[in-house]
C-alpha positions in Angstrom: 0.0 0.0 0.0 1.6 3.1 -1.2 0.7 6.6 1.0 1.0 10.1 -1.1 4.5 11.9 -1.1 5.2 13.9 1.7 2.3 12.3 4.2 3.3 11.7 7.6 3.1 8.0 6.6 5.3 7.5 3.3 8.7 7.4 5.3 7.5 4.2 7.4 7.3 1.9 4.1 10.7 2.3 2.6 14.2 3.9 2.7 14.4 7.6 2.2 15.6 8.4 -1.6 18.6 10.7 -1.9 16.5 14.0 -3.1 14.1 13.9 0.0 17.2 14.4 1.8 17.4 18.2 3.1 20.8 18.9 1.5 22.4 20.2 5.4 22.1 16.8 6.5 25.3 15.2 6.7 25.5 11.8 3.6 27.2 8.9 5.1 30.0 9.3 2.9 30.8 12.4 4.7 30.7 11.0 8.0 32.7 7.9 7.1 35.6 10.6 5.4 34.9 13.0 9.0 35.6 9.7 11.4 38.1 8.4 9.6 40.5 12.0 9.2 39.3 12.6 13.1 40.7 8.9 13.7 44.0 9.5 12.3 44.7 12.4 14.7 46.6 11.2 17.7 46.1 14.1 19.8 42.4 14.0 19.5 42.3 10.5 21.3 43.9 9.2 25.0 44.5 6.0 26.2 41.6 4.4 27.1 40.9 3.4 31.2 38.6 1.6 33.0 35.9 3.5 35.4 37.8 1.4 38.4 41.0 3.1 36.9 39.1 6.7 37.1 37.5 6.3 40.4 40.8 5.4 41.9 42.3 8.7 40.1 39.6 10.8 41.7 39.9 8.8 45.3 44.0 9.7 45.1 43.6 13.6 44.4 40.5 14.8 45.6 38.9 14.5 49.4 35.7 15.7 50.3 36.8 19.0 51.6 38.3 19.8 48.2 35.3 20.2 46.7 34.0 24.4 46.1 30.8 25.3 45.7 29.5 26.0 42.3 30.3 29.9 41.5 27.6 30.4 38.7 24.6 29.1 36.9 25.2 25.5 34.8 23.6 25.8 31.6 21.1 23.2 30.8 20.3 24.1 27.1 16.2 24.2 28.3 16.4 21.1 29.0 15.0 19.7 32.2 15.7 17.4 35.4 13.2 15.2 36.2 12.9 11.9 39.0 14.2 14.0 42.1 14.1 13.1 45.4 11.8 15.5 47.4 13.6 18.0 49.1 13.8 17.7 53.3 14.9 19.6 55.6 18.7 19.8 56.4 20.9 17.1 58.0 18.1 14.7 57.6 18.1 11.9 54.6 15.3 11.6 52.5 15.9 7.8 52.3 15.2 5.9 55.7 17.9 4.0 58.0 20.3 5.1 55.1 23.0 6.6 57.6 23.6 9.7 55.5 
């Protein structure tokens, strides 16, 4: 069952052909030529670690005292935190017989 060009629909059935493609949109050939010139520049990449690695980094250089409060605004981009805890009063946990 074929639906008319350009109904919300016609995309669902079949691959996109190349001139429905808004020409800013990146062609795979570019990416693939993009990945492959970023992939051949060493000092774009380090040597990979594991998160055990990392956390132990962080345990050896920083202690909790270290830590300074945030000087100005982080910058979300609109978007929006959602699933938080409810707030409670200070010094008191929001999650029972947790010991924080």
């Amino acid at each position: 069952m074929a639906f008319p060009k350009g109904t919300a629909l016609d995309w669902l059935w079949a691959e996109l052909a190349e001139e429905d493609i808004p020409a800013e949109i990146a062609r795979n050939t570019e990416i693939t030529s993009e990945i492959a010139t970023h992939a051949g520049i060493p000092d774009a990449h380090h040597t990979k670690y594991t998160d055990t690695e990392a956390q132990d980094a962080v345990k050896a250089n920083v202690e909790v005292g270290d830590l300074k409060a945030p000087t100005k605004a982080l910058a979300m981009n609109s978007q929006k935190i959602s699933d938080l805890a409810t707030p409670c009063p200070h010094k008191q946990s929001t999650r029972a017989n947790s010991g924080l």
